[in-house]
Phi, psi and omega in degrees: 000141187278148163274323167284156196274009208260333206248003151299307181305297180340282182331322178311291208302303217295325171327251234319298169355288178289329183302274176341263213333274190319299200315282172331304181284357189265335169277008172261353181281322197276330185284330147327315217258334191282351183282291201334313224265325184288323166318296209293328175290338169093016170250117232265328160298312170303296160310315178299279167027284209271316304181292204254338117285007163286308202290317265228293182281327194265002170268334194259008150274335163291354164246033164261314183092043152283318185250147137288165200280349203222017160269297214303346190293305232276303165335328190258321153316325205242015172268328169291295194321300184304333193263010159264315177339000000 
């Protein structure tokens, strides 16, 4: 445990962070997950959707500075791909 207080603090800020953070990557995994499942069932309306809100969620985690900008590009990218297929 840090004895000074300045790195006490940190330590406060970096909990809540990493709390938030993990929160963010876990609702951007379930929204991913709902494009595959709408893809693979063949609903073509559904996926796009699903597809714009996913696209939605990986820009403002990617401007929180949860994701980096060319993971959520790459994310979105390969989410568009399934989801036209």
């Amino acid at each position: 445990m840090a004895n000074i207080r300045s790195q006490i603090k940190r330590n406060k800020t970096n909990e809540r962070r990493r709390e938030r953070n993990k929160a963010v990557r876990s609702a951007l995994k379930t929204s991913e997950k709902k494009v595959r499942a709408a893809a693979s069932e063949g609903d073509a309306e559904g996926a796009a959707e699903r597809l714009r809100e996913a696209s939605r969620a990986l820009d403002k985690a990617a401007s929180a500075g949860v994701l980096h900008k060319r993971t959520a590009a790459r994310h979105k990218s390969r989410l568009a791909r399934s989801a036209s297929s």
